[in-house]
N, C-alpha and C positions, 0 to 999 in steps of 0.2 A: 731635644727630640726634633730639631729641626735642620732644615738644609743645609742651614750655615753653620750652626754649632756640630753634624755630624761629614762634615768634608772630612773627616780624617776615617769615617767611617769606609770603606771602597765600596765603590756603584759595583754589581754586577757587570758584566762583558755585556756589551750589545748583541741582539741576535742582527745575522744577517741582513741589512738593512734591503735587497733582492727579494724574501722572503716576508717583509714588512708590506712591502708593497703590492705583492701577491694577495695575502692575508684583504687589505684594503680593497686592492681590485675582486678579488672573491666576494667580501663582501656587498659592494657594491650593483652585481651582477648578478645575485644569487635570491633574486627578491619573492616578496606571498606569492607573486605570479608563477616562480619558478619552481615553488616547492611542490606545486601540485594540487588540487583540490583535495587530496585524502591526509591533510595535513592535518592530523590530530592532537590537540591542546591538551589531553589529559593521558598521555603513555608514562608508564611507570617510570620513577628512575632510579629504583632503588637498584638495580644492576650493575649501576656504574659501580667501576675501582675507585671510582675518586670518591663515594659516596660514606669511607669512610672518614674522613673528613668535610665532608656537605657538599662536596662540590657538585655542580650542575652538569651532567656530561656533555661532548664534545657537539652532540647532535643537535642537542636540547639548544646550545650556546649559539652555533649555526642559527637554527629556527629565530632564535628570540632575535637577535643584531639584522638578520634580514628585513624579518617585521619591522624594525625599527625602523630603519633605510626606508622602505615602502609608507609607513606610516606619517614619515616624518616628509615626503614627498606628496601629499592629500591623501593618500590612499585611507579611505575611511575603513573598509575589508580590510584591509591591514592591523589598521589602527585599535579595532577589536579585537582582534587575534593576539596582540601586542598587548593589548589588556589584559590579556585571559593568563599567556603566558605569564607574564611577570606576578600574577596575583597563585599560579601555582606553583612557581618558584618560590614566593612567601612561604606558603605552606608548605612547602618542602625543608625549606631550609628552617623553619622552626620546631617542624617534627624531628624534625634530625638531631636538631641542638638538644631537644629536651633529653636524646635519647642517648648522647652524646656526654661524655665525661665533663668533658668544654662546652661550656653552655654559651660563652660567648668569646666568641672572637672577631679581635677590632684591627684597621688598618690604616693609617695616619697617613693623609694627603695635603695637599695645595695646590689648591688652585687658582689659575690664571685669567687673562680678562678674555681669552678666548674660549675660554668655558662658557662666556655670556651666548656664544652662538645658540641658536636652536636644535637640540638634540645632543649637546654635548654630555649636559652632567648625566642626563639617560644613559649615554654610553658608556659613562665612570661609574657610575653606580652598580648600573648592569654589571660590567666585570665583576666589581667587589663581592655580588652577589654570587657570581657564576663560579667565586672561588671558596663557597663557604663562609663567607663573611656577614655578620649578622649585626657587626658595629663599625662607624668612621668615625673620627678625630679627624676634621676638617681644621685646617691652619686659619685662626680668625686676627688672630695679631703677631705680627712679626718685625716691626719697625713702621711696620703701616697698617692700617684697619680694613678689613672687609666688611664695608656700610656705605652706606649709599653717599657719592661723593656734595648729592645735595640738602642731604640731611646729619652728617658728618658735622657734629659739633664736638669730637676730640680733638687731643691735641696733634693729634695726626691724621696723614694724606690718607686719603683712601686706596684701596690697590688699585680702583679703576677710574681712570683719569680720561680712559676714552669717549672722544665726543659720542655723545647717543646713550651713554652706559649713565649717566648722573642719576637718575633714580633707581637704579638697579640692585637690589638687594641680594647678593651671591649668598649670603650666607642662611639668610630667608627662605633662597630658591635651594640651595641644599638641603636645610630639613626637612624640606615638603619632599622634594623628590626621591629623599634617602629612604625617609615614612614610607613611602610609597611603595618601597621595595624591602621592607622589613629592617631598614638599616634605623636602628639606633644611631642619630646622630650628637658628637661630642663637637662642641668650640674647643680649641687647642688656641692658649696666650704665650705669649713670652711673657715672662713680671717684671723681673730686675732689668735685664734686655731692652731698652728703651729704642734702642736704632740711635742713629747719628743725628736725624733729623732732628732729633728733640733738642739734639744740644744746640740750635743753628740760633735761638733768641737770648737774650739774658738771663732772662729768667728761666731758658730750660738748662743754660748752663750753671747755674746756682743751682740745680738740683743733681746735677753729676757726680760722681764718686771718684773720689782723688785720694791717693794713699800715701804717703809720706815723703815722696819724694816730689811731689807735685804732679803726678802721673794719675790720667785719665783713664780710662781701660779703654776707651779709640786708639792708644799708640802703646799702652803697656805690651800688648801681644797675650795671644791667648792659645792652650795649645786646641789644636784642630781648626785654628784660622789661618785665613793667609795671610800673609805679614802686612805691616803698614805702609808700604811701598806699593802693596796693591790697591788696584780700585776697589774692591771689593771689599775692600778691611772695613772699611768705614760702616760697617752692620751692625757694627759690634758698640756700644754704648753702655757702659752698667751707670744705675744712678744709685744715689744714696738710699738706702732700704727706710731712715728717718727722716729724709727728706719731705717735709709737708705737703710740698708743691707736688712732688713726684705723686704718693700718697693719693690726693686729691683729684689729678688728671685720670689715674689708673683707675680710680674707684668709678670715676665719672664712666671710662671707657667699657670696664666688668658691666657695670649698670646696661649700659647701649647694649650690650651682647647678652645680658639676661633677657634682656624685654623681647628678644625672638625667640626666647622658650626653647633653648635646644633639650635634649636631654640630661646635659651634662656640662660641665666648663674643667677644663685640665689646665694647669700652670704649668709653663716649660720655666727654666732659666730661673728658676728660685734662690739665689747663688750668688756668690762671689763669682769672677773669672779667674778661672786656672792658669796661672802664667805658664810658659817655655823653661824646661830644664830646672834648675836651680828654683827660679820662681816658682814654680808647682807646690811651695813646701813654705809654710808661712811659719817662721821663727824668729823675729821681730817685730818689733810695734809699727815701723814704718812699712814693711808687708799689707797691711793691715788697709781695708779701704772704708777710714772711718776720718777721714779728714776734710770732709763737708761740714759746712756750719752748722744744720741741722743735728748732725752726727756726735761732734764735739761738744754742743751744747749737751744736749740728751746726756752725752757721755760724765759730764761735767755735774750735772746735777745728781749722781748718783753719788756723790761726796759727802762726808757726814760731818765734817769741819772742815778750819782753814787749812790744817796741814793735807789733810787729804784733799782738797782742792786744786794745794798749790803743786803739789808731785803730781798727780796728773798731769797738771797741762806743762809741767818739766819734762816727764815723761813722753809725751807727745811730743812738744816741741825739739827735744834732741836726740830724740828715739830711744832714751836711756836715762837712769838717773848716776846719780857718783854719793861717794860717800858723804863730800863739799856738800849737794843738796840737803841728805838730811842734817847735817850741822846748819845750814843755815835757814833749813825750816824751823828747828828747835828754839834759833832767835828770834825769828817771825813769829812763832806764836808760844813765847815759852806757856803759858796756861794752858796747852794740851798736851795732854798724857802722849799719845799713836795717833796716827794719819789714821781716819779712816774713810770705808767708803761702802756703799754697801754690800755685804756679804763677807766684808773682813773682822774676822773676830782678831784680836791681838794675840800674840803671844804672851803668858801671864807674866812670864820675867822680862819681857820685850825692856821696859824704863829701864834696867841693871845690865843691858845689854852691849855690848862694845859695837860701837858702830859701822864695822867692818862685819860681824854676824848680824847684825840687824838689817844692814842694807840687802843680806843675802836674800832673808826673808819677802821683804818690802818690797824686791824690784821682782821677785816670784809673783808676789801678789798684784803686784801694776800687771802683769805681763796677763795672769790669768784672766783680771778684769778687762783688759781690752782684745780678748781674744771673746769672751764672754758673751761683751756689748756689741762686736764686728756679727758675730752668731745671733743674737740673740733681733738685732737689724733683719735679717732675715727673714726669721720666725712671725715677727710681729708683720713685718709687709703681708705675710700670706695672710695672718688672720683678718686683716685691714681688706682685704681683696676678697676673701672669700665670703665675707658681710652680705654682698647686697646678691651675693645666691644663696644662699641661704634665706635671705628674706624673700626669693621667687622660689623655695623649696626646690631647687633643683639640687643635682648632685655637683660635688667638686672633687676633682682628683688634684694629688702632686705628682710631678715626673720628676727624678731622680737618680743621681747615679747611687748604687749601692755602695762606694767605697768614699764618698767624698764629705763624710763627716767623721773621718777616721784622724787618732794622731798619730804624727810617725816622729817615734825618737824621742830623746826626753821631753824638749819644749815645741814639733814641731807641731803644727797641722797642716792637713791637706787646704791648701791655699783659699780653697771654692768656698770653707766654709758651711754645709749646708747639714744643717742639723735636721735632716728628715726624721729622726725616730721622734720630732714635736711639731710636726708637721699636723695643722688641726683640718685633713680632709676627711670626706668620705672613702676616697678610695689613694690606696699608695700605689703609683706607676712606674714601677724602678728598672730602669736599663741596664739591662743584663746583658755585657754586651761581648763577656769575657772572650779570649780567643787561646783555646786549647786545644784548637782541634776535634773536640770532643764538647762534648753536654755536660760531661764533669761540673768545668766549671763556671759553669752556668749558672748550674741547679744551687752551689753552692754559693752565689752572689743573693739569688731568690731565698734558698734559709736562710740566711743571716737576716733581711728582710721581715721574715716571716716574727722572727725571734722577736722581734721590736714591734711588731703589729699589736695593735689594741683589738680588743675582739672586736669590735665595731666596725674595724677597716676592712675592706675587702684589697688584697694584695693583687696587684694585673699587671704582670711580670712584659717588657716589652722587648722583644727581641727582634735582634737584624739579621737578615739574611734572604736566601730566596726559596721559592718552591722546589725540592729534587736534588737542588745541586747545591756543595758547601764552598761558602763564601769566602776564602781566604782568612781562615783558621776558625770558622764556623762552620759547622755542620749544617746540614739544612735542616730546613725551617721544620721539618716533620720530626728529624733526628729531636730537635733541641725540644719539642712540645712532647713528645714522650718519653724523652729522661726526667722533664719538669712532672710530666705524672707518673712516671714508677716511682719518682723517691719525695715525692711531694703532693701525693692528690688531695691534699685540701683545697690546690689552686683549681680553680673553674673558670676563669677568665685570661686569657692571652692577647696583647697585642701585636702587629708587625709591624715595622718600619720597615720600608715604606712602598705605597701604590708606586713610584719611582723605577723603585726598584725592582716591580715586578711587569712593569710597563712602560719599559725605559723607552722605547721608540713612540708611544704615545705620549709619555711626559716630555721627549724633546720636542714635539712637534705643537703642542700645548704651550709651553712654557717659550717658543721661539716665533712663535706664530703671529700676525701681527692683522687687528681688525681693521677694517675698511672704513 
């Protein structure tokens, strides 16, 4: 659910960048002085069209970003006014929600080191608000931390490195100011996603995920990255899900981002990476990204004698076994009956068996178990991670692809691996991101979803696209949220990806902008 894992997702068109600037000089110019003395803070807005989906009307939005501009120049008159509004936009938009099928709706950002200006995240916020938005997923780890770069004791850089910025807590200063404005705010991690930086010591390289052919996922390729010939590849880092070290850094960093008490904490990137073409489709053992030491050991000790020891790491080692192996296990350890390991029960007539039917079974069962233990790496990461929220009683979400713990064909699987229906969160966030044109198949990414939900979970379906206008084989955002409630209203929670993409002239300006 992030920038870099959705580049294959397509940005919206830019508006007229003529018209950006208009917009800017409008606002600018149009301040409490302008509006008039009979500027009244409490007129209705249940009038608006947009009001069936919360939004704040065109007027209202005017008023409040002028105040802003004037407040945020000393204007104390202002700064009132700018109070008043924003505290009945609160109540606007929570009356609404109550009253509203969708009680909440969330929309995933990141933000940049020029957010640190004065009056920026007001701004981001504001919007969120002015469009109905009653929850953010603020981006808190992405290959680098949003934490103060002088109190940063993870294993990673801070995102703000600018002189002046060292004590500066963004993701601090977003809860408070999102509170402020009735937004429920969410931490959004990468998990498996380490960044490249990690691997840059010895020891973060000992914790990387390498899969049989001695391939990293920096240079495997991944689909919706750009290739390893760009600069930009280099984001992409998956680490071993048994790796201790890994483990122990991550848990450290979860911790840092609980103690600011957000709302909530969501996992991106829970997963394998999805290779290019061919690769996308995991049907060997060297597929497979369990050939870290961590990995192979763990994987090792799920052995329940010598023979099932020693096929394993045959298996491993030549990506395959031969008939020759099991003859010469048999001499290795003639005083066991069957290989085993756990969760193999033998076949009863397996001893009377020709060796040529026996292998057929055996290397079935090898193939199963390390498809298992690649999955089951996963699993265990999340619950490792979502420990120390759970011990600050917050919530935890997973993000998810709907399709990506699917097999395809006799022995394949989808490559990612990600066994979401054991996914142990509060809330499941699965990317629906399908592209039919239509909400069809949308809705039908969300029930299958649904089918695998424990009652416990609250399912918050996240979809891409824009306000009005369909996104290149998505419908708009209104289309796709009321096909998810004709044929599914037990959902109550939607989110959008992304602010970006509904504010792409403010997100380039944001994210290119450079402090003083």
């Amino acid at each position: 659910m992030d920038f870099t894992l959705h580049q294959n997702l397509p940005m919206p068109k830019k508006r007229d960048r003529h018209k950006w600037y208009q917009q800017i000089l409008f606002g600018v110019l149009v301040t409490s002085s302008s509006l008039g003395q009979g500027y009244d803070p409490q007129p209705t807005l249940a009038q608006s069209p947009a009001a069936d989906y919360c939004q704040i009307p065109p007027a209202e939005v005017i008023a409040k970003n002028s105040l802003r501009l004037a407040a945020q120049k000393g204007d104390r008159n202002s700064q009132a006014k700018y109070s008043e509004i924003i505290k009945k936009h609160v109540t606007y938009v929570q009356q609404c929600r109550q009253k509203s099928w969708l009680k909440n709706q969330a929309i995933w950002v990141r933000l940049y080191p020029c957010d640190t200006r004065p009056g920026a995240l007001e701004e981001i916020f504001d919007r969120m608000v002015n469009r109905g938005y009653n929850q953010v997923h603020v981006a808190t780890f992405y290959g680098k931390a949003l934490l103060p770069r002088s109190s940063n004791q993870t294993a990673w850089n801070s995102v703000l490195t600018t002189r002046g910025t060292d004590k500066t807590d963004l993701l601090a200063d977003s809860i408070q100011k999102g509170r402020e404005r009735g937004l429920k705010v969410y931490a959004w991690m990468y998990s498996l996603n380490f960044g490249s930086e990690y691997g840059v010591t010895p020891e973060g390289q000992s914790a990387v995920a390498i899969n049989g052919r001695g391939e990293t996922t920096l240079f495997a390729g991944e689909e919706g990255f750009q290739k390893p010939t760009d600069a930009n590849s280099g984001s992409v880092l998956f680490v071993d899900p048994y790796s201790d070290k890994a483990r122990a850094d991550y848990e450290r960093l979860v911790t840092e981002v609980a103690r600011r008490r957000p709302d909530g904490i969501l996992f991106d990137y829970i997963r394998f990476p999805r290779g290019q073409g061919g690769q996308s489709i995991a049907s060997q053992v060297k597929d497979l990204w369990i050939y870290g030491d961590n990995s192979r050991q763990t994987l090792a000790a799920l052995a329940q004698n010598s023979k099932g020891t020693d096929l394993i790491d045959r298996y491993l080692t030549k990506g395959t076994i031969t008939v020759n192996d099991l003859k010469e296990v048999d001499k290795l350890y003639p005083n066991e009956a069957s290989p085993l390991w756990q969760g193999r029960t033998p076949l009863q007539d397996e001893g009377t068996m020709s060796y040529e039917d026996k292998f057929a079974w055996i290397e079935w069962d090898l193939w199963q178990l390390t498809v298992a233990h690649a999955s089951q790496g996963v699993v265990s990461f999340l619950q490792k991670a979502v420990a120390p929220v759970e011990q600050q009683k917050l919530k935890s979400g997973a993000v998810f692809f709907p399709e990506a713990n699917q097999p395809i064909g006799r022995r394949g699987f989808d490559s990612r691996l990600q066994a979401w229906d054991r996914f142990p969160t509060n809330e499941w966030h699965p990317m629906a991101y399908a592209t039919c044109n239509r909400s069809d198949c949308i809705t039908a990414q969300v029930r299958r979803v649904l089918s695998f939900a424990p009652a416990t979970t609250e399912v918050v379906p996240a979809l891409a696209g824009t306000w009005s206008n369909p996104t290149e084989g998505r419908p708009s955002l209104e289309e796709q949220m009321n096909g998810i409630h004709r044929s599914l209203p037990q959902i109550h929670s939607i989110s959008h990806f992304a602010f970006s993409w509904q504010e792409p002239e403010l997100d380039y300006y944001r994210s290119s902008c450079q402090l003083k």
